[in-house]
N, C-alpha and C positions, 0 to 999 in steps of 0.2 A: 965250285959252288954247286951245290945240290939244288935243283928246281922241284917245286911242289906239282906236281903232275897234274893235279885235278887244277889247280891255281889257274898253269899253262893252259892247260884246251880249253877250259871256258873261255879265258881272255882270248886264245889264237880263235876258234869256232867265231865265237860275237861277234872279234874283229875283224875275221875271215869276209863274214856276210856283209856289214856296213862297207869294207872296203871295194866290194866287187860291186855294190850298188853304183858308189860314186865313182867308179872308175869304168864303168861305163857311158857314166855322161861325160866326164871327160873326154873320152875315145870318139864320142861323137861330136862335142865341139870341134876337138883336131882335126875332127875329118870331114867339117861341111864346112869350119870359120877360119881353121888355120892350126897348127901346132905349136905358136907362138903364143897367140892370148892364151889357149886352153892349159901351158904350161903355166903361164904369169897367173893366172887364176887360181889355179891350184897349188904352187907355190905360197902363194898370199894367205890361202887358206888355213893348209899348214904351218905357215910361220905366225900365225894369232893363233891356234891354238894350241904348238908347242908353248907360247907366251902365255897364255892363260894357263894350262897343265905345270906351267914354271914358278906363276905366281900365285896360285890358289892350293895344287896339287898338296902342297906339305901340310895344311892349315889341319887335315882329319888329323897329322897326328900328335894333334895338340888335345885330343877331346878323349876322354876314358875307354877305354875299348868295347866296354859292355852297349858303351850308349852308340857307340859307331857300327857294332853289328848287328844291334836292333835293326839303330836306323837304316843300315844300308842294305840291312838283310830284307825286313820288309821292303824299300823299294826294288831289290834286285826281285824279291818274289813277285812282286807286281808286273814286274818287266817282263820275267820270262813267263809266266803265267797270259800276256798276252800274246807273247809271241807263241808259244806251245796252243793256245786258242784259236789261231789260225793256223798254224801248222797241222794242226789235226783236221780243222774243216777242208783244209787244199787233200792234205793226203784221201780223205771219206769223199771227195767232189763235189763239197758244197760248193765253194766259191773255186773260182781259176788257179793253177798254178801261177807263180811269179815267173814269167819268160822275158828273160833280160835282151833278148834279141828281139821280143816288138820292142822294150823300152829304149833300146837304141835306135831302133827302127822310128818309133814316134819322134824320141829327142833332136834326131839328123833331121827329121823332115820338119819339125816347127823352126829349128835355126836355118835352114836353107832358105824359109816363104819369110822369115825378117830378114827388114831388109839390114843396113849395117848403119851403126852410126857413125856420120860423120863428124872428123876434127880435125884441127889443125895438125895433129903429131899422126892421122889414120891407123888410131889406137882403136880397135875393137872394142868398147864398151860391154857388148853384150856380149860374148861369147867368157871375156875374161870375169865377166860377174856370174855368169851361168858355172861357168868352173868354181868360183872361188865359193858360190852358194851351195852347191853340191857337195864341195868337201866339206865346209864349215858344219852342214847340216848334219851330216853321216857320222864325222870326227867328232863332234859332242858327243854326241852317243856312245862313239867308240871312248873317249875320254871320261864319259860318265858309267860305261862297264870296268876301265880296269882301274879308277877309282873305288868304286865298290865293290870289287870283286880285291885288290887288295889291302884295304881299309877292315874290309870285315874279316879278313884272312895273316893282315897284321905281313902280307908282304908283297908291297906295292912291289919290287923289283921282278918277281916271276911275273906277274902281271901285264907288267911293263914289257919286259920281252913276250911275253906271247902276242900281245899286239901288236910291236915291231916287227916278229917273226911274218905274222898275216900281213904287215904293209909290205913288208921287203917281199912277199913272195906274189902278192898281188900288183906290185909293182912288176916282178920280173915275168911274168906269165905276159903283162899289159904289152909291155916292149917287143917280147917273143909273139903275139899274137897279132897285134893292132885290130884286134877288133873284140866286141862283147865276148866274156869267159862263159858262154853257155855250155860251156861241158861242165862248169863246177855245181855238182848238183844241190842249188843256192835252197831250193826247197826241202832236202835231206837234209841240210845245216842247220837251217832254220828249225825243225823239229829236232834234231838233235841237242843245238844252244837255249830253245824254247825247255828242255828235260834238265839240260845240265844248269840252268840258270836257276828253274825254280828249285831246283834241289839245294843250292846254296843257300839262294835265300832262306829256306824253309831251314837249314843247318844252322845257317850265322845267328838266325831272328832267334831260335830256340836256345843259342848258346848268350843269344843277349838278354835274353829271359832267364838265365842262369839254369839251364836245362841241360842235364850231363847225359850228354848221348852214350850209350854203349857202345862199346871197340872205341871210344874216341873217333878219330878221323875215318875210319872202317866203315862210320853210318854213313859217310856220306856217300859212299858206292851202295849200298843199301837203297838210300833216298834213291838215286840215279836208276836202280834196277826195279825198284816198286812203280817208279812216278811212269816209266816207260811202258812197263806192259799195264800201268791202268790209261795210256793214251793210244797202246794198239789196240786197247780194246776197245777205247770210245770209238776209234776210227771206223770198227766193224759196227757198233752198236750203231752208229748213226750215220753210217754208208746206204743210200737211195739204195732197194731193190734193182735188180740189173732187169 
């Protein structure tokens, strides 16, 4: 089976980023509460939203395709249009990089100052809702990109693996590491899925507007190569004087 290339890296990229978020707060429940709840948390997490992904997931492709690339394409361009909005301010020094090493840094030190909840089974409450919030929260996300990524592309299956690809390798980095993946550089991703996202969008919306791009599939490395260097240059145009 052939894989749609552009399909794959957006889905892996996206789900690249949401997965290293959440698996940073995991790493830090395991490592101030226990590696018991932090696993049962996150477990929990991903087995509701495999179940959700199981029982909604098919319902787009019951709906016309023109109206599901509209619709998906306009929101996926919304999506990556804010995340390209911040990636360009972080890259110009407006606002901070995203350093996953304070936010483990923070996340360890507010689970260590609570204290634990007590029960009769001395089941961690908090640490295993803290996991299970964290992946819940980021796996939406991640389930609401290769939904529309492919929904508007008519092949949920590349999709689907490219996000598998990014869980399984964010998982195996997590195990080999035990600690925050601050070397995966989470800010170059972000500007990169923030390029590769609106360019979908702005592709799927136009072809659900019955809008025939030229070379066919071709524009959309086009979109990708235009949208890019009009964000290196915002980055220069509104980079503070040194």
């Amino acid at each position: 089976m052939l894989l749609h290339l552009p399909t794959f890296s957006a889905a892996f990229l996206a789900s690249l980023v949401e997965f290293v978020e959440a698996l940073t707060i995991v790493l830090a429940v395991g490592a101030t509460r226990g590696w018991r709840p932090a696993l049962e948390g996150a477990a929990a997490g991903l087995a509701l939203l495999l179940a959700l992904l199981a029982l909604f997931g098919g319902s787009l492709a019951l709906l016309p395709v023109h109206l599901v690339q509209l619709a998906v394409g306009t929101l996926l361009l919304l999506f990556g249009l804010r995340w390209l909005r911040k990636a360009i301010k972080r890259a110009a020094g407006l606002i901070p990089l995203h350093d996953e090493a304070a936010l483990y840094a923070a996340e360890t030190g507010r689970l260590t100052a609570e204290s634990r909840t007590a029960g009769t089974m001395s089941r961690d409450w908090v640490a295993t809702g803290t996991a299970f919030k964290i992946v819940m929260l980021e796996g939406i996300e991640v389930i609401f990109i290769v939904l529309a990524i492919g929904a508007a592309g008519q092949d949920w299956t590349t999709a689907g693996i490219g996000a598998a690809a990014a869980l399984l390798a964010v998982i195996g980095l997590g195990l080999a590491l035990h600690r925050p993946l601050t070397r995966v550089p989470e800010n170059s991703l972000k500007f990169a899925v923030g390029v590769l996202l609106t360019a979908f969008g702005l592709f799927w919306a136009g072809e659900g507007l019955g809008l025939e791009w030229p070379g066919g599939d071709l524009a959309l490395a086009a979109l990708v190569a235009i949208l890019l260097a009009a964000s290196l240059a915002a980055v220069r145009l509104i980079r503070p004087a040194a």
